[in-house]
SELUMKOL-804682 format. One record per residue (C-alpha): x, y, z. Coordinates in Angstrom, 2 decimals. Layout:
<padrens>
{padren {X, Y, Z}}
...
</padrens>
This chain:
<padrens>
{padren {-0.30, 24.74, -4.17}}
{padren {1.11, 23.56, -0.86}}
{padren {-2.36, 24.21, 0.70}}
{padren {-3.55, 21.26, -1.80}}
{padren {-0.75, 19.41, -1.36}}
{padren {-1.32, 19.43, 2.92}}
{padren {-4.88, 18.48, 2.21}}
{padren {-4.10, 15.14, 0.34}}
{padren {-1.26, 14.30, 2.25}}
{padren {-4.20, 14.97, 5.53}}
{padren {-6.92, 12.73, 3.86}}
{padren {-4.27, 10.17, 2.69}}
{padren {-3.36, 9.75, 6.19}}
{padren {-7.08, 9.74, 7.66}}
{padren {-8.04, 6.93, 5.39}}
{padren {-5.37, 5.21, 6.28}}
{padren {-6.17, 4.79, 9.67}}
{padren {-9.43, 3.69, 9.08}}
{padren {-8.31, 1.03, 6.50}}
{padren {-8.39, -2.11, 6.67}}
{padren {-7.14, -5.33, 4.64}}
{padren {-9.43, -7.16, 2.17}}
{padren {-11.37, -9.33, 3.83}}
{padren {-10.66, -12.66, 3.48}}
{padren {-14.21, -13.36, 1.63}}
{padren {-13.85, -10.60, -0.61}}
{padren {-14.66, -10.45, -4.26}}
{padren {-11.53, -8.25, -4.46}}
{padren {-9.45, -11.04, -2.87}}
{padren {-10.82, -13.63, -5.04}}
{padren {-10.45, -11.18, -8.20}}
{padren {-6.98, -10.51, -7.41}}
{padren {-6.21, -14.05, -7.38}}
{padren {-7.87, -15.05, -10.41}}
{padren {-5.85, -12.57, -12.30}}
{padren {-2.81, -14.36, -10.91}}
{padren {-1.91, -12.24, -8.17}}
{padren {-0.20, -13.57, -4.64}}
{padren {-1.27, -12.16, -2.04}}
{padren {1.17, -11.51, 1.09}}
{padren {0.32, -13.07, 4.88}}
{padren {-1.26, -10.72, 6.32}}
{padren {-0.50, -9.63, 9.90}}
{padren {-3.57, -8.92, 12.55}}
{padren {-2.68, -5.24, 13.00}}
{padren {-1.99, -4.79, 9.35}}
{padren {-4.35, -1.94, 7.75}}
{padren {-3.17, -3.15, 3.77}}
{padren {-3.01, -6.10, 1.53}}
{padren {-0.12, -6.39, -0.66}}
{padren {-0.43, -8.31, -4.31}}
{padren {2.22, -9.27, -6.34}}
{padren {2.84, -9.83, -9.96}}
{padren {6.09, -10.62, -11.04}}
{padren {8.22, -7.33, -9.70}}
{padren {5.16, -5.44, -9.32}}
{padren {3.55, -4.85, -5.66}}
{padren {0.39, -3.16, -5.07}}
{padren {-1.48, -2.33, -1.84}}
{padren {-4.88, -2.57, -1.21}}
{padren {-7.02, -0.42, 2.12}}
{padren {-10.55, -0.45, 2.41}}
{padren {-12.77, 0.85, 4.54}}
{padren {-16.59, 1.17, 4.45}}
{padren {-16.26, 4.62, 1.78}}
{padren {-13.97, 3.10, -0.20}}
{padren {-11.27, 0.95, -1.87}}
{padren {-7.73, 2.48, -2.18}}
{padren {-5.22, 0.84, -4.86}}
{padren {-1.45, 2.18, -4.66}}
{padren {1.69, 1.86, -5.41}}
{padren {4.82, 3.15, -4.10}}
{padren {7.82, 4.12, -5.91}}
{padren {11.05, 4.43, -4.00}}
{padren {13.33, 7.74, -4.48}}
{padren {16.31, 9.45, -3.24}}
{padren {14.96, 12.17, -1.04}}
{padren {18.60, 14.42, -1.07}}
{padren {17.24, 16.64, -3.43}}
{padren {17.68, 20.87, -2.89}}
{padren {14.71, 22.95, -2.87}}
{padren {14.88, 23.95, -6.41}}
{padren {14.72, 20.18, -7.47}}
{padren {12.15, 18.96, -4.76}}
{padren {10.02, 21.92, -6.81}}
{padren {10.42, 20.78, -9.57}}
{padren {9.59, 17.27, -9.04}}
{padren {6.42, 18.35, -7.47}}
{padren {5.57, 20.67, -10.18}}
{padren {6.01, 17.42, -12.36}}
{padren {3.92, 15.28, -9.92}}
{padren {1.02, 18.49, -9.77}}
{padren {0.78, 18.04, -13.62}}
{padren {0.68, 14.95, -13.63}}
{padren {-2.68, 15.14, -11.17}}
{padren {-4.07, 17.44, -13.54}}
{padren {-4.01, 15.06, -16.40}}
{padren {-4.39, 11.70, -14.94}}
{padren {-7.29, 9.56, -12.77}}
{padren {-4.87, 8.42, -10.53}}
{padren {-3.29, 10.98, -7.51}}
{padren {0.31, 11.64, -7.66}}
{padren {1.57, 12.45, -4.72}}
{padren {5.44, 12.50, -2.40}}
{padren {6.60, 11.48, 0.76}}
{padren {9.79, 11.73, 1.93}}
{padren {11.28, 8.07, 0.81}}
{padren {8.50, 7.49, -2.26}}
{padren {6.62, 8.79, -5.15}}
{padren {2.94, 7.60, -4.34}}
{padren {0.65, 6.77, -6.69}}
{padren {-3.15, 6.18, -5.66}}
{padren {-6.63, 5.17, -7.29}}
{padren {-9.82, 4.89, -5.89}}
{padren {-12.98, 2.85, -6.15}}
{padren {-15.89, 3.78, -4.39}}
{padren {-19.59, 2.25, -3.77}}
{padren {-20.39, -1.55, -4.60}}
{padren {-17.78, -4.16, -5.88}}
{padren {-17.80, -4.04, -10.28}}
{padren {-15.24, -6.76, -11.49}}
{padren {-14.98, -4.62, -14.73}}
{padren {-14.04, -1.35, -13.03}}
{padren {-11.84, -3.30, -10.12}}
{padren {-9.66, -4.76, -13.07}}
{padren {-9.62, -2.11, -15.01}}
{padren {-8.26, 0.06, -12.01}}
{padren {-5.82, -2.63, -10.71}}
{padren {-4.46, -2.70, -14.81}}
{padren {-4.24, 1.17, -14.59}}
{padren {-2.54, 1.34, -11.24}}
{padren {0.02, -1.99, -12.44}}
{padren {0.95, -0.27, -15.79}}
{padren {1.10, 3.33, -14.17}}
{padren {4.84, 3.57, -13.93}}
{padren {4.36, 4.40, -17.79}}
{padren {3.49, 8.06, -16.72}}
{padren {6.91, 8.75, -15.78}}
{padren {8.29, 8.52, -19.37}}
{padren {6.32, 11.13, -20.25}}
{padren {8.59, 13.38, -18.50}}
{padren {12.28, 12.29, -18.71}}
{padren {13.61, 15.07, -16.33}}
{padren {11.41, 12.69, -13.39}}
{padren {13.92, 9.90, -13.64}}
{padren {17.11, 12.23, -12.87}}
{padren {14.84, 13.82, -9.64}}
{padren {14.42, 10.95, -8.52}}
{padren {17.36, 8.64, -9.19}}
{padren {20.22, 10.95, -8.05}}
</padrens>
């Protein structure tokens, strides 16, 4: 398990040095807009776009493979080893059920999505819907909320 869990936390980080904002022509720029979406200024070292929608904010790295669509969570990262277990045995179901890859780091529960090839307006809205509405997950397993809100 921790073998996997190295490996995403390794190709997380190697995309995200390769990533880059959304172009400033993109169709994903001008999609996010259009479904009312603000878009913060972006800095010229910046590798990530952040959108908002009312409380929710979502960030956006691309790179010539593919689009990444997050979201961060914030948590309390005092737990014991017996909890942080636990709330990774949580998270590792959770990436056996769901599209979207669960993963921790030490301040956040990360959520991530992926689109890959050719911009699809269908499948980029769809995705940023899925990734906006993905907090929804974490009902499904009431002991989360006490992990993570100690």
């Amino acid at each position: 398990m921790y073998k996997i869990y190295l490996t995403l936390i390794l190709s997380t980080l190697m995309f995200q040095t390769q990533a880059e904002v959304l172009p400033k022509d993109s169709p994903e720029r001008k999609q996010l807009i259009a479904m009312g979406y603000s878009l913060d200024k972006e800095n010229p070292t910046d590798t990530w776009t952040i959108a908002k929608l009312g409380s929710t904010k979502i960030v956006f790295t691309k790179n010539s493979e593919r689009l990444a669509i997050t979201r961060y969570f914030t948590r309390d990262k005092k737990l014991n080893s017996t909890e942080e277990l636990e709330l990774l045995k949580i998270i590792n179901s959770w990436n056996k059920e769901y599209a979207s890859q669960f993963f921790l780091d030490d301040e956040s529960v990360v959520v991530s999505s992926y689109i890959y090839g050719d911009h699809d307006s269908r499948a980029f809205a769809l995705v940023v819907r899925m990734v906006d509405k993905i907090d929804n997950v974490f009902d499904t397993q009431p002991r989360f909320y006490k992990l993570v809100n100690k």
